[in-house]
N, CA and C atoms as an extended XYZ file, in Angstrom:
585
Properties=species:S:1:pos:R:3:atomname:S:1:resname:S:1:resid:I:1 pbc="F F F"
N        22.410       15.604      -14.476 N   UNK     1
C        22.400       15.577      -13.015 CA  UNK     1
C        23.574       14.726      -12.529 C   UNK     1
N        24.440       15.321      -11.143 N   UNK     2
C        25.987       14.598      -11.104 CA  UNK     2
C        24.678       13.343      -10.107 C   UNK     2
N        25.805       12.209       -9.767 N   UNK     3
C        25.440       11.181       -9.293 CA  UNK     3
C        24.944       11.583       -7.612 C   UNK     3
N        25.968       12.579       -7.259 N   UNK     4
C        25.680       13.158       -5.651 CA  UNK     4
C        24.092       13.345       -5.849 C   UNK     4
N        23.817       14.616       -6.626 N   UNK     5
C        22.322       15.007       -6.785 CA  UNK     5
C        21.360       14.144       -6.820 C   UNK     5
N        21.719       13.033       -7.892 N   UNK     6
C        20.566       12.265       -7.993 CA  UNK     6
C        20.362       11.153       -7.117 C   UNK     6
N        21.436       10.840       -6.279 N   UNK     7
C        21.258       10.261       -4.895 CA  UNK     7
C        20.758       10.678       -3.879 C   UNK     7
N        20.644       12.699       -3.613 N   UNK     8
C        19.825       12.917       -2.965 CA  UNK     8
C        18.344       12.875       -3.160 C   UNK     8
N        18.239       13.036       -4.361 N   UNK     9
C        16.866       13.286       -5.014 CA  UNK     9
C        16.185       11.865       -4.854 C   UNK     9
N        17.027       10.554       -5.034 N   UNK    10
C        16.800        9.675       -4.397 CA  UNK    10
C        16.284        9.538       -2.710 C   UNK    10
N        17.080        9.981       -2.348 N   UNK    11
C        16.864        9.532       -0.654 CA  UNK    11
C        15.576       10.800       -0.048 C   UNK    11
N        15.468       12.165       -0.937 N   UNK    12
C        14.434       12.368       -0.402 CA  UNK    12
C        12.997       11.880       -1.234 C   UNK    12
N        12.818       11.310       -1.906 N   UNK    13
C        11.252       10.710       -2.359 CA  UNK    13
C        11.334        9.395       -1.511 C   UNK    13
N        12.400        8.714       -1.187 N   UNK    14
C        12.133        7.781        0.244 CA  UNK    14
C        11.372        8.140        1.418 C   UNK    14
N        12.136        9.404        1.455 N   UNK    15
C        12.076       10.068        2.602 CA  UNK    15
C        10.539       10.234        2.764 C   UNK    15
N        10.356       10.978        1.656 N   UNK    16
C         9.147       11.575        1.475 CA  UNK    16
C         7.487       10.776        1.546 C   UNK    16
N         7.946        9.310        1.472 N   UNK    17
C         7.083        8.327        1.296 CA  UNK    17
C         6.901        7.817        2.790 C   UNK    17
N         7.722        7.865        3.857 N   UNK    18
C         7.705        7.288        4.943 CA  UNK    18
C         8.843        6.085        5.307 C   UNK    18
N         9.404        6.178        4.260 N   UNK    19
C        10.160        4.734        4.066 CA  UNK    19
C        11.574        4.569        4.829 C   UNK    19
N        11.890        6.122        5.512 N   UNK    20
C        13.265        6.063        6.346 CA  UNK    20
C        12.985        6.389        8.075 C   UNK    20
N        11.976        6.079        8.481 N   UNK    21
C        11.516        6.655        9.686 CA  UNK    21
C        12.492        6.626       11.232 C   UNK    21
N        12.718        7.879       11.649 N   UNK    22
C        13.276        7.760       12.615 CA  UNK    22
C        14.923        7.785       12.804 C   UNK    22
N        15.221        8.395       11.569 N   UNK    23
C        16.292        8.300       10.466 CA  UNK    23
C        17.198        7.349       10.066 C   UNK    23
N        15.931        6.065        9.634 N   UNK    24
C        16.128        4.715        9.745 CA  UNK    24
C        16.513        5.059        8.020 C   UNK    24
N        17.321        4.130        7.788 N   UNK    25
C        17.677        3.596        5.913 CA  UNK    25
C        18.984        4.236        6.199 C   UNK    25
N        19.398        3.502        4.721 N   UNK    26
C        20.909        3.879        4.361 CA  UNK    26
C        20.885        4.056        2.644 C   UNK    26
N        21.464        4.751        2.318 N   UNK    27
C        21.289        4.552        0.719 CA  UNK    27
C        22.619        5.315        0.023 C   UNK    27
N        23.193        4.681       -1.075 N   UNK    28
C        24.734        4.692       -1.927 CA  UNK    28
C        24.333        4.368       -3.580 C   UNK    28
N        25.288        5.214       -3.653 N   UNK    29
C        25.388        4.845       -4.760 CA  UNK    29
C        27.342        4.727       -5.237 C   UNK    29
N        27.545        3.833       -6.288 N   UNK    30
C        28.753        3.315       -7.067 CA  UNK    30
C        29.819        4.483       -7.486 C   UNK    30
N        30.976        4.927       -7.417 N   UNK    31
C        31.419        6.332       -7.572 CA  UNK    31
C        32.761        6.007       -8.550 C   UNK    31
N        33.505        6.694       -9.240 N   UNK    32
C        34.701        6.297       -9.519 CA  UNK    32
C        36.254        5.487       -8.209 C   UNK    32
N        35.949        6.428       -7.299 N   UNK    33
C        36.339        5.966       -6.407 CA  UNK    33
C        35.877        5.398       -5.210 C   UNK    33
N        34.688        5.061       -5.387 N   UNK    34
C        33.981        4.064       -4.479 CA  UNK    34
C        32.558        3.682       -4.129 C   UNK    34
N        32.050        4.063       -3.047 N   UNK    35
C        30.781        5.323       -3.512 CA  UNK    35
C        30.478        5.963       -2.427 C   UNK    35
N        29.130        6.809       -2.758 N   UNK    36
C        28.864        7.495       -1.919 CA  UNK    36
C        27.928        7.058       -0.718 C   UNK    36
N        27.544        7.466        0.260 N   UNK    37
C        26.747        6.625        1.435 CA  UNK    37
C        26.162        7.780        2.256 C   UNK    37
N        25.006        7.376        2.840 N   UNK    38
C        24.600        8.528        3.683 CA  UNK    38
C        25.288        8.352        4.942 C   UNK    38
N        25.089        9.451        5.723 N   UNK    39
C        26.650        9.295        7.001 CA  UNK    39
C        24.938        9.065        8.332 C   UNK    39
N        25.486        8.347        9.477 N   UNK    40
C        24.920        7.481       10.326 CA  UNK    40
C        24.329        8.809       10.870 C   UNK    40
N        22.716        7.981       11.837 N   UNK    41
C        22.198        9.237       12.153 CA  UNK    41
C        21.187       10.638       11.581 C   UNK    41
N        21.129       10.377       10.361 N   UNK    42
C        20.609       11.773        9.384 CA  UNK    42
C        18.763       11.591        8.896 C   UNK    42
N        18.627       12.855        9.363 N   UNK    43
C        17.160       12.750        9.130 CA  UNK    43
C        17.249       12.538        7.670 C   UNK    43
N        16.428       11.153        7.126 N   UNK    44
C        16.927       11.056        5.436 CA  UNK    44
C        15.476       12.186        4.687 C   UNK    44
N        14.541       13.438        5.703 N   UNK    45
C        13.862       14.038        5.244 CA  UNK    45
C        14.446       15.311        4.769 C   UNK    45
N        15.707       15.406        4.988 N   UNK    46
C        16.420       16.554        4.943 CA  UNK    46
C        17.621       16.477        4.823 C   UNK    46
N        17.726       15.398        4.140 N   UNK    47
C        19.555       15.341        3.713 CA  UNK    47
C        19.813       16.190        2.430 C   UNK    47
N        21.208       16.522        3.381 N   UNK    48
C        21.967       17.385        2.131 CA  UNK    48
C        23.534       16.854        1.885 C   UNK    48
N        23.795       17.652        0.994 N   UNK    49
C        25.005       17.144        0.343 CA  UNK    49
C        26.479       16.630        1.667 C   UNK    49
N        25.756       17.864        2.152 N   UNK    50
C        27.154       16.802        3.401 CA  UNK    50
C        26.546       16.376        4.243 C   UNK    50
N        25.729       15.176        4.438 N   UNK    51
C        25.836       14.307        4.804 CA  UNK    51
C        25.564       12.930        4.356 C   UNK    51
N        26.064       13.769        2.855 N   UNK    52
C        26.857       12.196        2.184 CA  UNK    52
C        28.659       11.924        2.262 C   UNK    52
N        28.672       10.204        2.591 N   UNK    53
C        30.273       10.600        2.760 CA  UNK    53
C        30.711       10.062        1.575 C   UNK    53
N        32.307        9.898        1.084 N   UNK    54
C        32.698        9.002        0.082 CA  UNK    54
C        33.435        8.086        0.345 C   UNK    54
N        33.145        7.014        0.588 N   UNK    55
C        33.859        5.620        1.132 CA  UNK    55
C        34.644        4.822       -0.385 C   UNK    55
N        35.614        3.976        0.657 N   UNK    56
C        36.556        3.199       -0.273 CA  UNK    56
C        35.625        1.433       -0.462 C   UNK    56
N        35.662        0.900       -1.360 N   UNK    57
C        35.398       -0.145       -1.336 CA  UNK    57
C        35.435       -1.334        0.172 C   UNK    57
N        36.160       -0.629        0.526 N   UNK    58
C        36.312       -1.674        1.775 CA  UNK    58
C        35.527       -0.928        3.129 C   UNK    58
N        35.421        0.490        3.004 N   UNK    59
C        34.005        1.049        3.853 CA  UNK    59
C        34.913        2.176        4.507 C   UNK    59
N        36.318        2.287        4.434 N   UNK    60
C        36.795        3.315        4.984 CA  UNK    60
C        36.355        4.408        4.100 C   UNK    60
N        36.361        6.105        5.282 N   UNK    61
C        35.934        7.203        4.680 CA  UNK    61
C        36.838        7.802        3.811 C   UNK    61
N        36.744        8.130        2.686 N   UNK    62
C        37.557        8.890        1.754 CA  UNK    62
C        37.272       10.733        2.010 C   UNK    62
N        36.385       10.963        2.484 N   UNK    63
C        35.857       12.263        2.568 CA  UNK    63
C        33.873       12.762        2.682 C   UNK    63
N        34.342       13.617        3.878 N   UNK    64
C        33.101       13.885        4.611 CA  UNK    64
C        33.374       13.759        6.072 C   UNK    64
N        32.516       14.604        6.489 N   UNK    65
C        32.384       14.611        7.788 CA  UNK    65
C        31.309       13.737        8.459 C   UNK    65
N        31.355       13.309        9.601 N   UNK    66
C        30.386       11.930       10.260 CA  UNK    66
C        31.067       10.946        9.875 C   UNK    66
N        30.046        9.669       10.420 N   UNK    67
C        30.369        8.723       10.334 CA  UNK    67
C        29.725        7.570        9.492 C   UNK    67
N        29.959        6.548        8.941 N   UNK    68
C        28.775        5.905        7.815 CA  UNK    68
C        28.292        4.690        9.264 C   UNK    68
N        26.610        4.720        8.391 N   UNK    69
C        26.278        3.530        9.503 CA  UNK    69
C        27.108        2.494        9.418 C   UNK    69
N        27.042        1.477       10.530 N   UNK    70
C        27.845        0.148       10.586 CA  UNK    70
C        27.092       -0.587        9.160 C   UNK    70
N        25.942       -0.573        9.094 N   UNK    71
C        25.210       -1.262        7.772 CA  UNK    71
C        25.763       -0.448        6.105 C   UNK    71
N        26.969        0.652        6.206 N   UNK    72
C        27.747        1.111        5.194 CA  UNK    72
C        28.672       -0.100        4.715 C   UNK    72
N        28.868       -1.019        5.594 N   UNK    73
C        30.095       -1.970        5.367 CA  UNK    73
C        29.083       -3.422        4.843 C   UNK    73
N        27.956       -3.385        4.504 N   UNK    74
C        27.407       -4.586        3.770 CA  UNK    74
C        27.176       -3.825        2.260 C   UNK    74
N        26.654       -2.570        2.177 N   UNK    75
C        27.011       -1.412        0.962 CA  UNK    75
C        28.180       -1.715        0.186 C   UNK    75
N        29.442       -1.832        0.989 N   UNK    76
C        30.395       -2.195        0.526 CA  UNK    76
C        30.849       -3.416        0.020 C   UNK    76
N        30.410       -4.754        0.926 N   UNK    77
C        30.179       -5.663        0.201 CA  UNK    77
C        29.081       -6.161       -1.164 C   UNK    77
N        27.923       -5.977       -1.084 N   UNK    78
C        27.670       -5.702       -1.962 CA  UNK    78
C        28.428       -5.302       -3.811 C   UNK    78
N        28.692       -4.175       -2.934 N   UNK    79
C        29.737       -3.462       -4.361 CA  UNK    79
C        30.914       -3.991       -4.886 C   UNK    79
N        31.567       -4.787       -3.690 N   UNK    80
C        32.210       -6.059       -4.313 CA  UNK    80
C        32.017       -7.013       -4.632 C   UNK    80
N        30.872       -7.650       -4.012 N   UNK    81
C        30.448       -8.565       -4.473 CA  UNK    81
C        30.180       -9.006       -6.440 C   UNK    81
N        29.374       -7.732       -6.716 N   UNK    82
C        28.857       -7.636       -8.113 CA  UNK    82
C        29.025       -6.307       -8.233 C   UNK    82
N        29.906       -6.184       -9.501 N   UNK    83
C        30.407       -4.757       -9.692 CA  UNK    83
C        29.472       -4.583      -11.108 C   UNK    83
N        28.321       -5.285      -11.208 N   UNK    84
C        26.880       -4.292      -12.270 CA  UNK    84
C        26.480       -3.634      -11.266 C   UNK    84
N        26.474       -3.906       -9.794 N   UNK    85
C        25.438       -2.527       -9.002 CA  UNK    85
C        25.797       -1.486       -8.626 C   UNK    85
N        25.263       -1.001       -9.016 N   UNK    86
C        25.531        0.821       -8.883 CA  UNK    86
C        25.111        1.641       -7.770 C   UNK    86
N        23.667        1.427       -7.480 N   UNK    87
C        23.052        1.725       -6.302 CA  UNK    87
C        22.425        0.311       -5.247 C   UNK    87
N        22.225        1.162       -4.317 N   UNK    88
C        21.773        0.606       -2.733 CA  UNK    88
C        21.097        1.457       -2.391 C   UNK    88
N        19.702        1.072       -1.996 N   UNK    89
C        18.736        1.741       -1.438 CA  UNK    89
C        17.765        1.324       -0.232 C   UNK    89
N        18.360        1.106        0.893 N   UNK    90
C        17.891        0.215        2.186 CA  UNK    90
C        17.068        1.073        2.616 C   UNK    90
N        15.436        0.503        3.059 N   UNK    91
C        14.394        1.117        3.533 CA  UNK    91
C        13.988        0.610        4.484 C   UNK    91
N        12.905        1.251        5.209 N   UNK    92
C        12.298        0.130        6.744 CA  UNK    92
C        10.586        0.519        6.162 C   UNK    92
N        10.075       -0.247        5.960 N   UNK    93
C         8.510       -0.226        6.044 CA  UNK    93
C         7.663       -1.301        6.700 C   UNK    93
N         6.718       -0.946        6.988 N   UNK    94
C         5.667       -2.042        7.412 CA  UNK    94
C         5.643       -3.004        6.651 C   UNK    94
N         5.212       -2.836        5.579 N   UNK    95
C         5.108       -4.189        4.715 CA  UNK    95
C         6.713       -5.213        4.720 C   UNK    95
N         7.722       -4.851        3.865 N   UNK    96
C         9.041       -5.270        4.543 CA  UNK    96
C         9.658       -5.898        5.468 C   UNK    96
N         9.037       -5.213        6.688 N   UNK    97
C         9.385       -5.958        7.885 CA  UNK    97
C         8.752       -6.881        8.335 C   UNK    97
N         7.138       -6.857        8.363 N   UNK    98
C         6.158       -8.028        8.199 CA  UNK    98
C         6.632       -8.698        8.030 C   UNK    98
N         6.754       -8.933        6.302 N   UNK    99
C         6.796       -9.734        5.603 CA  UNK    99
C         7.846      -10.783        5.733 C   UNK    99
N         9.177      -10.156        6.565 N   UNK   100
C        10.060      -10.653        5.887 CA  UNK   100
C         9.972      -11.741        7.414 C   UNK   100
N         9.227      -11.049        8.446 N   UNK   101
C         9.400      -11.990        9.979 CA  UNK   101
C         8.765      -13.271        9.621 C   UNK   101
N         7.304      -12.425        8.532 N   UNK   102
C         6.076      -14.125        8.632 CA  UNK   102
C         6.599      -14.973        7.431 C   UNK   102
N         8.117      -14.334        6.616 N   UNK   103
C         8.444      -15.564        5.652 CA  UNK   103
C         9.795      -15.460        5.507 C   UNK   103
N        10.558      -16.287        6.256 N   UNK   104
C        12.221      -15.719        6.481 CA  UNK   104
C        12.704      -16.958        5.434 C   UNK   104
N        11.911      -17.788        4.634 N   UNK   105
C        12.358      -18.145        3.456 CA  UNK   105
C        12.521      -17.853        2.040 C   UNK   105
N        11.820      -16.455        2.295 N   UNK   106
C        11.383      -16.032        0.929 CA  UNK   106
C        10.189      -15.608        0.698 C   UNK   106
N        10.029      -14.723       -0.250 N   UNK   107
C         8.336      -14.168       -0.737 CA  UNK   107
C         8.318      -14.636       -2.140 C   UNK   107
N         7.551      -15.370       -2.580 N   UNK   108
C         6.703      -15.967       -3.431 CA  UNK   108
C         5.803      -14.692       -4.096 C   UNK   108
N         6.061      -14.229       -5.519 N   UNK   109
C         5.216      -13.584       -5.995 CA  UNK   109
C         4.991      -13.872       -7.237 C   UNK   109
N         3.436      -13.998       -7.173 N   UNK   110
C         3.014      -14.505       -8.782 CA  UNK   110
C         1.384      -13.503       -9.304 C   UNK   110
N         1.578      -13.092      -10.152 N   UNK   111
C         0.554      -12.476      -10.645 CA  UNK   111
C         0.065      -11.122      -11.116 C   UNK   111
N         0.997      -10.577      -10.216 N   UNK   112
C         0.754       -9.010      -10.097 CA  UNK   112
C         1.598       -8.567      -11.571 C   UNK   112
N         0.718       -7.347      -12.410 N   UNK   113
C         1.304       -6.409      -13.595 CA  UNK   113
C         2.664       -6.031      -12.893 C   UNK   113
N         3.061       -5.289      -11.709 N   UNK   114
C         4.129       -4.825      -11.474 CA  UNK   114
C         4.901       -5.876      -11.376 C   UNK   114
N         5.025       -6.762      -11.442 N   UNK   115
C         6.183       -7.689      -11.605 CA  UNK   115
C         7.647       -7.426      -12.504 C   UNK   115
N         6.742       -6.999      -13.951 N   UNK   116
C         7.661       -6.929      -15.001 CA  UNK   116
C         8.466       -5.537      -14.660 C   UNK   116
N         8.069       -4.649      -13.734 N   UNK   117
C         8.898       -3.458      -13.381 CA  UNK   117
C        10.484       -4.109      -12.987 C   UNK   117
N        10.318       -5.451      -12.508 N   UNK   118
C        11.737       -5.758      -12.036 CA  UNK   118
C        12.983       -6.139      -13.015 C   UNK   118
N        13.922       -6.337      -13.089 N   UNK   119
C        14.437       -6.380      -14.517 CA  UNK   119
C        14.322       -7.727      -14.647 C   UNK   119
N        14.052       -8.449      -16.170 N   UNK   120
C        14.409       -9.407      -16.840 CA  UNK   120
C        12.731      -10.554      -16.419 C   UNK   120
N        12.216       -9.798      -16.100 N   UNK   121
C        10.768       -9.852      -16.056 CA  UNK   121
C         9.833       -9.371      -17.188 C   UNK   121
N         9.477      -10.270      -17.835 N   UNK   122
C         8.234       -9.887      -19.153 CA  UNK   122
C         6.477       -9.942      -18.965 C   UNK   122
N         6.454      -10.668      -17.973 N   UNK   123
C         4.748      -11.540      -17.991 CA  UNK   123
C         4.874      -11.087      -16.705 C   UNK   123
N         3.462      -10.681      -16.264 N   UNK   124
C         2.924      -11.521      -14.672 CA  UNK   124
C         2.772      -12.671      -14.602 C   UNK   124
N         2.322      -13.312      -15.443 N   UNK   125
C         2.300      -14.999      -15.357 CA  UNK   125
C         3.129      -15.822      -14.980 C   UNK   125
N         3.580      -15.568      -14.354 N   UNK   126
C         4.924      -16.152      -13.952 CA  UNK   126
C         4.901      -15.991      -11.877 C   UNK   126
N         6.340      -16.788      -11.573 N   UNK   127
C         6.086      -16.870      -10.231 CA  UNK   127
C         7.904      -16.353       -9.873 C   UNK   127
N         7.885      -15.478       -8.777 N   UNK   128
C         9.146      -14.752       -8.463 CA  UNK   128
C         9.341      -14.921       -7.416 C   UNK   128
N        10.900      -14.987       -6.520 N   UNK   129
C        11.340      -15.533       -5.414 CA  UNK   129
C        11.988      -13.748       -4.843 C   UNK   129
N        11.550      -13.582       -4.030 N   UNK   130
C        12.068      -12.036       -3.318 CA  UNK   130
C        12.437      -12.915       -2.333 C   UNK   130
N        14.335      -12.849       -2.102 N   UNK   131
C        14.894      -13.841       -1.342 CA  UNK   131
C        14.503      -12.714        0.216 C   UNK   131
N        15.109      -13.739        1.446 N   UNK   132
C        15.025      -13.111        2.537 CA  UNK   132
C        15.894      -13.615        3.124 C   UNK   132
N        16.722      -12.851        3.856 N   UNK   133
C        18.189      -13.210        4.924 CA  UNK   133
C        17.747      -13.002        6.613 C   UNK   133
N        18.770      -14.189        6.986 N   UNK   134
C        18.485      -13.530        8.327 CA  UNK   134
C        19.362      -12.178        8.926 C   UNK   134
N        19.160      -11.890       10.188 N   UNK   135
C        18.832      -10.382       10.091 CA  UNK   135
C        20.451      -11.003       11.402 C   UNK   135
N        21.610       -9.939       11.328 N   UNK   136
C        22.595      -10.198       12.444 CA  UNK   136
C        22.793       -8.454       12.039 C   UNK   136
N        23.305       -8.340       13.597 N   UNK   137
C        24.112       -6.707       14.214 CA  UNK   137
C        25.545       -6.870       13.456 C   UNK   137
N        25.752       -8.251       13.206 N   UNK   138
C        27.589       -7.980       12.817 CA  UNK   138
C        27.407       -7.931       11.291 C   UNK   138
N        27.954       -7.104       10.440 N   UNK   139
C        27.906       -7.144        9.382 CA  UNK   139
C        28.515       -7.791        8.099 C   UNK   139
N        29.280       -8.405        9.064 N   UNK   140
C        30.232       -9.353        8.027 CA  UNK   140
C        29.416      -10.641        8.153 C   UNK   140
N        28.793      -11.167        8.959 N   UNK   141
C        27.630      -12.432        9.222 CA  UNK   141
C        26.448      -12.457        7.597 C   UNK   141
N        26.285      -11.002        7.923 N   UNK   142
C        24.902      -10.304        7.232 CA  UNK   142
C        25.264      -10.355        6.160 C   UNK   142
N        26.658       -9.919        5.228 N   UNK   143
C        27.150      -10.012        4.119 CA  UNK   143
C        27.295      -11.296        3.518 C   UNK   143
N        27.710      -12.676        4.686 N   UNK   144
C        28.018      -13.747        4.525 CA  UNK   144
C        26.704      -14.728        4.173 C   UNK   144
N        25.320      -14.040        4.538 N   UNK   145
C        24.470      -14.440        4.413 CA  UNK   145
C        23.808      -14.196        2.634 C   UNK   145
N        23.838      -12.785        2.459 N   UNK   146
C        23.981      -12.697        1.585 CA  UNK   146
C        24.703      -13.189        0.086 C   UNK   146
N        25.847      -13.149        0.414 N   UNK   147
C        26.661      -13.981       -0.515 CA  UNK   147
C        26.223      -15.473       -0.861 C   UNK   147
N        25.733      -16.293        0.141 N   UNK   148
C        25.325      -17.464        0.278 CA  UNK   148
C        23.694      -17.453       -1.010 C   UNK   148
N        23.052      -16.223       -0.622 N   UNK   149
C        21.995      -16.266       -1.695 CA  UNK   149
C        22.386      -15.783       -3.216 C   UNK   149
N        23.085      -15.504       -3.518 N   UNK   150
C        23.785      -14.569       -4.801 CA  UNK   150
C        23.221      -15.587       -6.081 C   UNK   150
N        23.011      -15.046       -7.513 N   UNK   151
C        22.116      -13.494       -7.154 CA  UNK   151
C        20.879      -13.104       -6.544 C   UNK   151
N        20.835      -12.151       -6.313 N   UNK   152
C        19.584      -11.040       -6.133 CA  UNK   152
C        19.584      -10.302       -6.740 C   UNK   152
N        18.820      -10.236       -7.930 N   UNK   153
C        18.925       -9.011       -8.807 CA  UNK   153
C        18.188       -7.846       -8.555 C   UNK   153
N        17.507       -7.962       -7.902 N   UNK   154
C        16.242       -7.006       -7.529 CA  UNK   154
C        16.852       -6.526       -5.700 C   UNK   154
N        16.966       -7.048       -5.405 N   UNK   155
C        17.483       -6.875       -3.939 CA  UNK   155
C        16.834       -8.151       -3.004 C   UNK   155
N        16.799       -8.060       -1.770 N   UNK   156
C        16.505       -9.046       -1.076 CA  UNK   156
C        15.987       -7.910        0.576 C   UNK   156
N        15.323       -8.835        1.289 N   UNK   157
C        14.561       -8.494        2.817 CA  UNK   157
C        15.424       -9.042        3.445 C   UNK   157
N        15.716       -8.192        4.746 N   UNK   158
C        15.998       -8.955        5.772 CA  UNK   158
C        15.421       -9.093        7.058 C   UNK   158
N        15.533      -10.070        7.702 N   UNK   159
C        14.465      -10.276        8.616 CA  UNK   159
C        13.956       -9.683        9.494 C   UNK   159
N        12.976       -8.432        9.620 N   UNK   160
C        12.471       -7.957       10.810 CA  UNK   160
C        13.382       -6.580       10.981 C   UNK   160
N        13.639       -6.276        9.405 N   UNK   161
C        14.405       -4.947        9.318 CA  UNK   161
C        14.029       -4.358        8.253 C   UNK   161
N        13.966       -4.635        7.184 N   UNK   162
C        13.208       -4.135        5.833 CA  UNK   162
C        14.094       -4.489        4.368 C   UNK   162
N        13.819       -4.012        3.220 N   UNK   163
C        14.846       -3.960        2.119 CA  UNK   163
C        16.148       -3.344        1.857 C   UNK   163
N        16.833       -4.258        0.758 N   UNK   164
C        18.072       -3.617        0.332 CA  UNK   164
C        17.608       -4.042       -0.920 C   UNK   164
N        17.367       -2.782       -1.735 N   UNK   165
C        17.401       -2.473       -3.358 CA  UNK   165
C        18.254       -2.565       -3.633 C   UNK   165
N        18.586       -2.896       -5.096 N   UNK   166
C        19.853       -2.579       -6.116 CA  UNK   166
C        19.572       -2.844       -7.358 C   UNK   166
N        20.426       -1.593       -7.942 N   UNK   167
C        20.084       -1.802       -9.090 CA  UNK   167
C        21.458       -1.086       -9.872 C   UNK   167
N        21.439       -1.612      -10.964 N   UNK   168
C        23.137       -1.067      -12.224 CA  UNK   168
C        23.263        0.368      -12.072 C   UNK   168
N        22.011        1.009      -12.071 N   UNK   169
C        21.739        2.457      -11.972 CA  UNK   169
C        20.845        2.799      -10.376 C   UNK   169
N        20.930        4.567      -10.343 N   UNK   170
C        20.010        4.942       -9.074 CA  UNK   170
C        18.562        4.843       -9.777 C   UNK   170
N        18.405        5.365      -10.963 N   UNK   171
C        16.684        4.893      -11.517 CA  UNK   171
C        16.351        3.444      -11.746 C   UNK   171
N        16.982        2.860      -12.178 N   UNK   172
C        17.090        1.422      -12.185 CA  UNK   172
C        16.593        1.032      -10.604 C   UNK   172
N        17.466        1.384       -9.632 N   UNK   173
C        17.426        1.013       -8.177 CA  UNK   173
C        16.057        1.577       -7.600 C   UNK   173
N        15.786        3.012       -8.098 N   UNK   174
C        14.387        3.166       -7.078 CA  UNK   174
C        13.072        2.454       -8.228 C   UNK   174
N        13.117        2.342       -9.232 N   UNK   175
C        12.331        1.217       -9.540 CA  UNK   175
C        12.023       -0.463       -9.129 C   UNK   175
N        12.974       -0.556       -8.981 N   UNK   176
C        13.054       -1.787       -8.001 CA  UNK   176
C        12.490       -1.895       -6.562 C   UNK   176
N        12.954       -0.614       -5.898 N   UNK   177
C        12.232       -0.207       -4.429 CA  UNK   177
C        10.372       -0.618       -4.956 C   UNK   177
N        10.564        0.697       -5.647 N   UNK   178
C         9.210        1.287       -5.722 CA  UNK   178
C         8.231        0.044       -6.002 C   UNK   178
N         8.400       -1.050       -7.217 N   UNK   179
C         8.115       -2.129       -7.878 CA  UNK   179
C         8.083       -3.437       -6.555 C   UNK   179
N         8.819       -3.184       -5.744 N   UNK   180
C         8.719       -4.650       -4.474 CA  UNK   180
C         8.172       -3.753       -3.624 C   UNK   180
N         8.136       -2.248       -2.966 N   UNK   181
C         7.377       -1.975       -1.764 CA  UNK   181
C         5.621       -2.372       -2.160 C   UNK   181
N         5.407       -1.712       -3.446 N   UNK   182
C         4.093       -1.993       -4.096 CA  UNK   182
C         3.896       -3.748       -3.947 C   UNK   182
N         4.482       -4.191       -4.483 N   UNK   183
C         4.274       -5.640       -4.646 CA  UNK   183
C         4.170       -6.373       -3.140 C   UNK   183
N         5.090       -6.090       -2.033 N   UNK   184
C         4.948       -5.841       -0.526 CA  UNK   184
C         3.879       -6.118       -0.136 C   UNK   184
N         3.284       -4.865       -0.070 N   UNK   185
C         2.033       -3.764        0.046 CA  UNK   185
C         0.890       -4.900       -0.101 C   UNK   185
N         0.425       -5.090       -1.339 N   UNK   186
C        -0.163       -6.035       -2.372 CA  UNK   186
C        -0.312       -7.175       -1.383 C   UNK   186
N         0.749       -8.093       -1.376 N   UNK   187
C         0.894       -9.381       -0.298 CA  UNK   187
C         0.137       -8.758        0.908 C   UNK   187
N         0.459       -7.560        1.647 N   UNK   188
C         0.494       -7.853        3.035 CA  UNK   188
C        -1.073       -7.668        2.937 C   UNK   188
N        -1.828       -6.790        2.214 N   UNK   189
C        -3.031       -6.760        2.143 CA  UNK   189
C        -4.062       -7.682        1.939 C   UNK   189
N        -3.146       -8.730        0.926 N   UNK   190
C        -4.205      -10.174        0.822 CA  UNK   190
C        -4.118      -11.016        1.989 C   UNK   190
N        -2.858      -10.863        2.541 N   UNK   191
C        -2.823      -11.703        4.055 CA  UNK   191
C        -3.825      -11.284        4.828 C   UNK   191
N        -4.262      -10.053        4.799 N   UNK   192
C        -5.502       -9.703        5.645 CA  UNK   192
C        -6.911      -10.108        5.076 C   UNK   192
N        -7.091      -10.668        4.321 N   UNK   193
C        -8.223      -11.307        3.529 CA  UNK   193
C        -8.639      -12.397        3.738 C   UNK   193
N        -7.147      -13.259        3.960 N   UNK   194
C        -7.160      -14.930        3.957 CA  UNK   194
C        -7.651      -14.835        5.482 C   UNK   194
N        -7.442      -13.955        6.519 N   UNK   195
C        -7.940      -14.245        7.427 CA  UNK   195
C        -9.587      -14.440        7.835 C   UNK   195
């Protein structure tokens, strides 16, 4: 499967889950010449091949028609930042966004089997930091914030907007999604308990 394909095949089981609503998310993957990005605007329930674009490291378009969201140019940082990540997989969910308003220091996770889904994770027994950024419109702020937490191997929340996955690979990357929306999920449900 070329990398285009399996980036769509990616963005529609997002899709498919609820996780881009309103044709909210952005999602890339690492290319020889840069990578690829979904272009701004696109129902992510029905994306097709063109409306992926191919951007340069620095976020200009190499080819495609549209335009990449403004949140294409933290994609890009990213990819400079740490050149092991391959994919980016930015989602908006309930849990996510919750989470990330009622803890803009971080999510604390300890216990859960899915833990070890994340890489370099063996035990649940153990206690894990799912960092969280604050949330800015300018994207070079947002990148700068980021950088300031480095690493994130798993990805990180941002505040009152949802996740940015990553991972070396696109299966690598939607395991990671899949492994913190669950783990999310999990939290936001015991918060309703403690009450």
């Amino acid at each position: 499967m070329s990398i285009q394909d399996e980036l769509l095949a990616a963005i529609s089981w997002a899709a498919q889950r609820g996780w881009a609503p309103a044709t909210g998310g952005n999602f890339s993957s690492r290319t020889d010449k840069g990578y690829l990005v979904t272009a701004s605007g696109v129902d992510k329930t029905c994306v097709t091949a063109n409306d992926l674009l191919l951007c340069n490291l620095d976020g200009g378009v190499l080819e495609g028609d549209g335009k990449p969201s403004a949140e294409s140019d933290l994609h890009a940082a990213l990819y400079r930042l740490d050149p092991m990540i391959g994919c980016v997989l930015h989602t908006h969910t309930v849990a996510s966004t919750v989470l990330s308003r009622r803890f803009p220091e971080g999510i604390e996770l300890s216990g859960f089997e899915m833990q070890k889904a994340l890489q370099g994770n063996q035990t649940h027994a153990t206690t894990i930091h799912l960092p969280v950024v604050p949330n800015s419109q300018d994207m070079n702020e947002l990148a700068d914030h980021v950088r300031a937490g480095w690493p994130m191997p798993w990805g990180f929340l941002v505040v009152g907007h949802g996740i940015y996955a990553v991972g070396s690979t696109i299966a690598e990357c939607r395991r990671h999604l899949e492994a913190i929306e669950f783990l999310l999920a999990c939290t936001l449900e015991e918060s309703r308990w403690s009450k």
